[in-house]
C-alpha positions in Angstrom: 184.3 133.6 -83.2 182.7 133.7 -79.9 181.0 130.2 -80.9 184.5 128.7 -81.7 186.0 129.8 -78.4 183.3 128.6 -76.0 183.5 125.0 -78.2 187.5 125.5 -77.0 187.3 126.1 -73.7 184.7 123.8 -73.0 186.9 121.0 -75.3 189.6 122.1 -72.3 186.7 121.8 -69.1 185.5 118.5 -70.2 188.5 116.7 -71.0 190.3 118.2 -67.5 187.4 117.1 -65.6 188.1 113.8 -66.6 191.8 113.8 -65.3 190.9 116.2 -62.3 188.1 112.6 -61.1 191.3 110.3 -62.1 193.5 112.3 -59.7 190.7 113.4 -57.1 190.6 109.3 -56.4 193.9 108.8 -56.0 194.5 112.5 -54.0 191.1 111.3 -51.4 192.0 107.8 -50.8 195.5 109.0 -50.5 194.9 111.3 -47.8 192.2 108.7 -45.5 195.4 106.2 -45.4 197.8 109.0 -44.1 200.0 109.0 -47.2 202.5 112.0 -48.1 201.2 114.1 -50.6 203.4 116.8 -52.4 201.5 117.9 -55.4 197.8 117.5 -57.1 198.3 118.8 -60.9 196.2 118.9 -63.4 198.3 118.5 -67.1 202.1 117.8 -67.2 204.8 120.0 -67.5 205.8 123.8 -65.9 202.8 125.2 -64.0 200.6 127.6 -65.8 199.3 128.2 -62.0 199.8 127.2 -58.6 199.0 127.2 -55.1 200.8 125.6 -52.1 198.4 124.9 -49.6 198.9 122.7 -46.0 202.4 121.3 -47.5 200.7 120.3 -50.7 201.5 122.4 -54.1 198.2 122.4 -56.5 198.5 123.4 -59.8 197.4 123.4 -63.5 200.4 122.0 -65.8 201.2 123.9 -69.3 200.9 120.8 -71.1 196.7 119.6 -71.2 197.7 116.0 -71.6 197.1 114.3 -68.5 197.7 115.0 -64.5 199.0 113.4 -61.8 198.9 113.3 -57.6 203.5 113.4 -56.4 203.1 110.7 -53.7 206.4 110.0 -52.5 205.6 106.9 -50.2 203.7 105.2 -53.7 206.4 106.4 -56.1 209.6 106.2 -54.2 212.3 107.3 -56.9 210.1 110.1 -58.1 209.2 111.4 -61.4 209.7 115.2 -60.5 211.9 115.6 -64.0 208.9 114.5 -66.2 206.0 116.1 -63.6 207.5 119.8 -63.7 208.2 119.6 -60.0 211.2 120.4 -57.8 210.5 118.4 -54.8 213.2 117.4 -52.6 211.6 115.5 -49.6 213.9 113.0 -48.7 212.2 109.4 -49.3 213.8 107.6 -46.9 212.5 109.7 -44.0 209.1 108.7 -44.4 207.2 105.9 -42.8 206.3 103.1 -44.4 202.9 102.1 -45.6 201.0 99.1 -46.1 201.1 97.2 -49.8 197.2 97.2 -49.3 196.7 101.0 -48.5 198.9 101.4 -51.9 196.5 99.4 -53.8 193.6 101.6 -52.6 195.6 104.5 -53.8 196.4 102.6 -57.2 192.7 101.6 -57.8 190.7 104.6 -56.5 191.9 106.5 -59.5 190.5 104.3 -62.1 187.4 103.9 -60.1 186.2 107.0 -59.5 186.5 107.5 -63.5 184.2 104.3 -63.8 181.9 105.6 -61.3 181.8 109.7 -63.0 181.0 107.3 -66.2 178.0 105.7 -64.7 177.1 109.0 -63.3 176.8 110.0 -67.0 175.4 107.4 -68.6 172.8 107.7 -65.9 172.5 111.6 -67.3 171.9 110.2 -71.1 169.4 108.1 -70.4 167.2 110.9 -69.1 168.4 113.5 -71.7 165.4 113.6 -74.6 166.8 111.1 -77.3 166.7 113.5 -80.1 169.3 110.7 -81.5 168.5 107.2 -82.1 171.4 105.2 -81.4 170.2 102.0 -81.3 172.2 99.3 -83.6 170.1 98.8 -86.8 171.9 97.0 -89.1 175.0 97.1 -91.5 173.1 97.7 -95.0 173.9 98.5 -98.4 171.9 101.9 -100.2 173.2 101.3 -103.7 176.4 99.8 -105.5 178.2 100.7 -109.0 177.6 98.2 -111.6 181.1 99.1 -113.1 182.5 98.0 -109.7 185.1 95.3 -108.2 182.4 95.7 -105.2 179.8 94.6 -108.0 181.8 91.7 -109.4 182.6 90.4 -106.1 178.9 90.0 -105.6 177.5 92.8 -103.3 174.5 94.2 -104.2 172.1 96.5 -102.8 169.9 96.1 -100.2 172.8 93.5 -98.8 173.0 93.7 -94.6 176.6 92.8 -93.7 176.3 90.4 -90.9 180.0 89.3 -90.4 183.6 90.3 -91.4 185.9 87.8 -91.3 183.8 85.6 -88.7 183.2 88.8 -86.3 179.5 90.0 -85.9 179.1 93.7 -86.8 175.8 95.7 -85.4 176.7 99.4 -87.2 179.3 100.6 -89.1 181.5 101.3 -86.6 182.0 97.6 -86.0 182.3 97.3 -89.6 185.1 99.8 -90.0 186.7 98.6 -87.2 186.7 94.9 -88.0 187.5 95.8 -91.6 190.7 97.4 -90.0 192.0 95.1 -87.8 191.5 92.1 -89.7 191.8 93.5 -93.7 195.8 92.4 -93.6 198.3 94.5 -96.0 196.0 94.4 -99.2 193.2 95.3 -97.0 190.7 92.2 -98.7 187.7 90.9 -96.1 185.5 88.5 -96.6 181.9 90.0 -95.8 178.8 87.6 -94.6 175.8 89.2 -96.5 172.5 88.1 -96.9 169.5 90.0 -98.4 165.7 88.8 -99.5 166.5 87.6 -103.0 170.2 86.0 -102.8 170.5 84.8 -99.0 173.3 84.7 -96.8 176.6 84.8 -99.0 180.6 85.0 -98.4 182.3 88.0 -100.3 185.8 88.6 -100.4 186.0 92.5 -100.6 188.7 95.2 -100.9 188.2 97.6 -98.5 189.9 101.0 -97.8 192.2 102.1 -94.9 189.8 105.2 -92.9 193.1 107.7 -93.8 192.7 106.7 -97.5 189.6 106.9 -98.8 186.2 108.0 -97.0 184.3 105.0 -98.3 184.7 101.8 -96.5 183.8 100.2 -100.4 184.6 101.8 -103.5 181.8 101.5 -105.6 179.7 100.6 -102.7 177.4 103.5 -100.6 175.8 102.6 -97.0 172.8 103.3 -96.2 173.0 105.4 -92.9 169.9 104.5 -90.6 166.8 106.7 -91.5 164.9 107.0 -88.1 162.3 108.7 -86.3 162.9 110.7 -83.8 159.3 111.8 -83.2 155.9 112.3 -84.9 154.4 115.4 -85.0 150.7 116.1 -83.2 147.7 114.7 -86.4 150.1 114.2 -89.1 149.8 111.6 -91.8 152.8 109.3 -89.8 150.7 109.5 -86.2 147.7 108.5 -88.2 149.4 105.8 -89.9 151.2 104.6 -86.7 154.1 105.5 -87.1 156.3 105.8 -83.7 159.5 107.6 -82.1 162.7 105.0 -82.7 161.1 103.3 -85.7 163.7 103.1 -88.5 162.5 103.5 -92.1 164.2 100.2 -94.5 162.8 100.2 -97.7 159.9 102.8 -99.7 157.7 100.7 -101.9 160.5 97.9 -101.9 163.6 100.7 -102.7 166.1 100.6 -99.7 166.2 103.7 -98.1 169.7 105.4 -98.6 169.3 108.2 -95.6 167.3 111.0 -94.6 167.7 113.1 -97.4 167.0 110.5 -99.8 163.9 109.5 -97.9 162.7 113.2 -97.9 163.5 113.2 -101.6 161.3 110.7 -102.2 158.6 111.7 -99.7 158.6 115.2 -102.5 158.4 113.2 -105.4 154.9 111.8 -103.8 152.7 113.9 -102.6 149.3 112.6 -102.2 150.5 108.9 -103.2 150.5 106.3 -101.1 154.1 104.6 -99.6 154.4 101.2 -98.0 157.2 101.8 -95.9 159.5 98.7 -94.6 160.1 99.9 -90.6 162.4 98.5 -87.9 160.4 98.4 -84.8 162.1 96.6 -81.3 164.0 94.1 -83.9 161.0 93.4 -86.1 160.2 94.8 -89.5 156.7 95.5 -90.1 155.1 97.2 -93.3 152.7 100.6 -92.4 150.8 102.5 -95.6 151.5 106.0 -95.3 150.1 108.7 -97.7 152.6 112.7 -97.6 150.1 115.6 -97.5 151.3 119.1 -98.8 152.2 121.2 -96.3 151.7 125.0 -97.3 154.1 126.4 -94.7 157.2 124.5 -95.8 155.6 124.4 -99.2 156.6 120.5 -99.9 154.8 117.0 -99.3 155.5 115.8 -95.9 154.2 113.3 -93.6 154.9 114.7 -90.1 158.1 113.4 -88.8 161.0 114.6 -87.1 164.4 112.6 -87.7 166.7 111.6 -85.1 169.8 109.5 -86.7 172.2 107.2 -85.3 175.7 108.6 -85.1 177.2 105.2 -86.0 179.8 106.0 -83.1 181.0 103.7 -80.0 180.0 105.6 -77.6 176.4 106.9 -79.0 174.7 104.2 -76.8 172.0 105.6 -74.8 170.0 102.2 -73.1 170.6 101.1 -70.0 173.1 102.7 -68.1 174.9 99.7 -67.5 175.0 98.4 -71.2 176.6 101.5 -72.1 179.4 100.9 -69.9 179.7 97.5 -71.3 179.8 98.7 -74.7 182.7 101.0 -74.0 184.8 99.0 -72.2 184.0 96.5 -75.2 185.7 98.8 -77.6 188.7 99.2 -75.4 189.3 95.3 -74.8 188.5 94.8 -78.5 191.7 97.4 -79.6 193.6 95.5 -77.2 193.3 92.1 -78.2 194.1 93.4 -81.5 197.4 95.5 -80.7 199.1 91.8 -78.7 197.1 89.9 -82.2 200.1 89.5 -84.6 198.0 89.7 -87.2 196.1 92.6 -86.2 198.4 94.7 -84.4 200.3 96.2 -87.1 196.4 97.8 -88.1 195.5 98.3 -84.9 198.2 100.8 -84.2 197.7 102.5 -87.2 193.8 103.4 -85.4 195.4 104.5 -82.2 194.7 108.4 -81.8 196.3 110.7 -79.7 195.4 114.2 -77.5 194.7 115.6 -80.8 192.2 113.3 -81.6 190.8 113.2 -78.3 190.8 116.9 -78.6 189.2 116.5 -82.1 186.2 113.9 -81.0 185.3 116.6 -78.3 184.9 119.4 -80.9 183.2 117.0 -83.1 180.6 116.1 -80.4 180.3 119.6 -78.9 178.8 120.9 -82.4 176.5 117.7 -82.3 174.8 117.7 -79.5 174.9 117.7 -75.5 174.0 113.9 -75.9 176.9 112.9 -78.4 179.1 115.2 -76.4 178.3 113.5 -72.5 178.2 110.2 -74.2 182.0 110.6 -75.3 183.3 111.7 -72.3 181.7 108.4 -70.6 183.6 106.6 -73.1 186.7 108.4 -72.5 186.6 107.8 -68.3 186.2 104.5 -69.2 189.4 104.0 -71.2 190.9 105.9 -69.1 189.9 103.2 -66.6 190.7 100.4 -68.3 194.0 102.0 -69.9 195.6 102.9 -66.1 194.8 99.5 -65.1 197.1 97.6 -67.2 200.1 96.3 -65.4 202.6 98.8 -66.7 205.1 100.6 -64.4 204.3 104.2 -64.8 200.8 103.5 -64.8 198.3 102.4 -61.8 198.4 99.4 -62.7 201.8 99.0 -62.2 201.8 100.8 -58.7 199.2 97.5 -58.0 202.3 94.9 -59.3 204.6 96.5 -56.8 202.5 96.5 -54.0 200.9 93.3 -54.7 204.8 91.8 -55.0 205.5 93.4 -51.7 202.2 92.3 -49.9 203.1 88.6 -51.1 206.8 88.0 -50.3 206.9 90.5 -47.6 209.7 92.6 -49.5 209.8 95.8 -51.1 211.1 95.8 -54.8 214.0 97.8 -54.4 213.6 101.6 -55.3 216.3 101.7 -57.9 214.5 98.8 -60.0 211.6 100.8 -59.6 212.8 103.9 -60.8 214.5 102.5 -63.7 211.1 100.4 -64.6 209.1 104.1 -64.1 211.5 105.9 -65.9 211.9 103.8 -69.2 208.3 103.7 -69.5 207.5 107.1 -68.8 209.8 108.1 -71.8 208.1 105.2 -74.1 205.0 106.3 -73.0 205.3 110.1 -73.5 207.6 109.1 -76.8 204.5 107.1 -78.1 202.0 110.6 -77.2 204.6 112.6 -79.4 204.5 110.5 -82.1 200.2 110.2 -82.0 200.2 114.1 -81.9 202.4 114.0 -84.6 200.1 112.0 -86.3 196.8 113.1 -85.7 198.3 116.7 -86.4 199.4 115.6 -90.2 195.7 113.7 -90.5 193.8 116.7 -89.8 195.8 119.6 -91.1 198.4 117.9 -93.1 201.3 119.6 -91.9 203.6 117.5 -93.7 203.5 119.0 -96.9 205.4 122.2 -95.4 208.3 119.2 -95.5 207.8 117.7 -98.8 204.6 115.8 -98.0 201.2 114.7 -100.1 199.5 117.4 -100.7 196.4 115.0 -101.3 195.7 114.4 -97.8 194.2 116.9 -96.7 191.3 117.0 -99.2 191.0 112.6 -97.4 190.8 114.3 -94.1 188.0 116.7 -95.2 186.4 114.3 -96.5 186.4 111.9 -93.4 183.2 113.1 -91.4 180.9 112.3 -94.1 181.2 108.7 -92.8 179.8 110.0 -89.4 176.3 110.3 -89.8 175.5 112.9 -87.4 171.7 113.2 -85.9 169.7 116.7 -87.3 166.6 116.5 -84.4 165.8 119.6 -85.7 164.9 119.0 -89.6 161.4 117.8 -89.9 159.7 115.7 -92.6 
């Protein structure tokens, strides 16, 4: 119980420090160019909490979804009805401020968030990689013979190189691709190649993430089987094995995961494997004999596993690259959501506070690493998201300004107040209906009105197709 309630409040911390180094950008720069400031909250809504202090009211909102910094001179009709605040201050008796000095307000938020991002991807890199979250290929463990999967032409041991034209690394990509591009019947055409058959064109069914926890019916993925470490004189330091080397293929069988490579490891003792390994993009073939070990009473040869989580933001090279790779996977679900034929699918991925809520949990129970590596992600969509040129968000606040620094006039505060308004209500509308949602996906609260009963035993299902990193089970 304890357990569960530390995860919670640190769920809370962690996702309000993001909004608290949004808000701190706008609520510093805001201050240095003499702008009005009336209130610095943290979540929306009536105040749990708050403080006046020097003219300016801080507080902590009821509702965790976001914050906010009331400047009057930056937001001149006000949005006190959706904040929670009460402020009267006339607008029109303030001075004016330059379109440039509203800019710097605008962009400071977003930036700091990119900046607290690099700070932590800065942190991962010199956290102990007890996960291995290097891309190793999209392959395939095993698939049914009395499958479509089958009859289509996949086979095992296949790496999936493309879907529909768009290079995947992991299955992420996969998924993702599979998603945006799989149309209403959900059919993609996979570029495969293995040893025996080559590179090949499959048109494949695939399934929706909400439907079905398999991306393939019939069809099982190999998740990545990789070394974390070996341990001090055991048979995989002798043979040469080495820390990030990821184990293909045992004595030509493709290796389905961990636990099937430990299986097999057991079934061996004292025999010799010629293990396929992944090594810096090059697969090389090391000999490798298991040796009983009487304390775990099993054939091991001395390894311990780290795992890729098969996640966007479990990158953990150069501190840069990981940024890259986020902001990637932002751009990526925009293209799709203005992409006719994408968007319809690409909405249907969107996730709201809950799932944001829901990743954190996730990540907390995995590890620190998973868990700092999310919350970079998350600044930077944050980032990118406040940037885009919509009224009630910073980017918007740039429009205006940029308008009024170019024509020398101010849009008029009544279009700008209707503009903030409307979106504000289609924005917060859109947050209702993605907790709605994510709420039904994970606990299925539907069927209290009549809904399928059968989806919450999908949703409990849907983390086997993370595969999560167990630094701590040796080999």
């Amino acid at each position: 119980m304890l357990e569960i309630l530390f995860i919670i409040v640190m769920m809370l911390f962690l996702f309000g420090i993001t909004i608290f180094v949004h808000e701190w950008g706008h609520f510093y720069v805001a201050k240095k160019c003499g702008l009005q400031i009336e209130a610095f909250s943290i979540g929306m809504g009536p105040a749990l909490w708050k403080k006046e202090v020097d003219g300016i009211v801080y507080k902590i909102g009821a509702l965790p979804i976001g914050g906010y910094v009331s400047l009057p001179q930056l937001d001149p009709a006000g949005m006190e009805k959706v904040q929670g605040d009460n402020n009267e201050t006339p607008r029109d008796t303030l001075p004016d401020i330059s379109p440039w000095k509203k800019i710097a307000v605008a962009v400071a938020g977003p930036l700091c968030n990119i900046i607290f991002a690099l700070f932590l991807a800065l942190i991962v890199v010199t956290l102990p990689k007890n996960e291995i979250a290097d891309d190793t290929g999209v392959f395939i463990a095993t698939v049914e013979a009395d499958s479509d999967a089958y009859e289509a032409g996949l086979r095992s041991g296949d790496e999936i190189l493309s879907v529909n034209g768009k290079t995947v690394k992991s299955w992420y990509d996969t998924r993702v691709e599979s998603l945006l591009s799989g149309g209403k019947e959900q059919v993609v055409e996979l570029t495969v190649q293995n040893e025996t058959d080559g590179i090949r064109n499959l048109k494949i069914n695939v399934n929706h993430p909400e439907k079905s926890a398999y991306l393939i019916d019939g069809a099982h993925e190999a998740t990545p089987c990789q070394i974390f470490q070996t341990v001090e004189g055991s048979p995989a330091q002798k043979a040469g094995l080495q820390g990030n080397d990821t184990i293909l293929k045992v004595n030509g069988q493709m290796v389905q995961g961990t636990t099937h490579f430990s299986k097999i490891v057991q079934e061996n003792p004292e025999a010799e494997l010629d293990l396929l390994i992944l090594r810096d993009g090059e697969k090389i073939n090391i000999p490798v004999t298991p040796e009983y070990d009487e304390e775990y009473e099993s054939a091991m040869i001395g390894i311990h596993y780290g795992g890729s989580q098969g996640l966007p933001w479990s990158l953990q090279g150069n501190p840069f690259k990981q940024i890259y790779s986020d902001s990637s996977s932002i751009f990526r679900l925009l293209k799709a959501l203005v992409t006719p034929s994408e968007s319809k699918q690409a909405a249907s991925g969107l996730g709201g506070p809950v799932s944001i809520f829901q990743m954190i949990f996730i990540s907390l129970q995995m590890s620190m690493l998973a868990t700092l590596g999310l919350i970079r992600f998350i600044n930077i969509n944050l980032a990118v998201l406040n940037l885009l040129p919509l009224p009630v968000l910073d980017g918007g606040h740039i429009c205006f300004a940029l308008w009024e620094g170019i024509t020398k006039r101010k849009v008029h505060p009544k279009v700008v107040a209707s503009l903030v308004n409307v979106f504000a209500i289609l924005l917060l509308s859109a947050m209702a209906v993605l907790t709605w949602r994510d709420t039904d996906r994970i606990w299925n609260v539907s069927r209290f009105f009549g809904g399928d009963d059968q989806k919450t035993e999908q949703v409990e299902e849907a983390p086997a197709t993370i595969s999560v990193a167990e630094p701590q089970n040796n080999e």
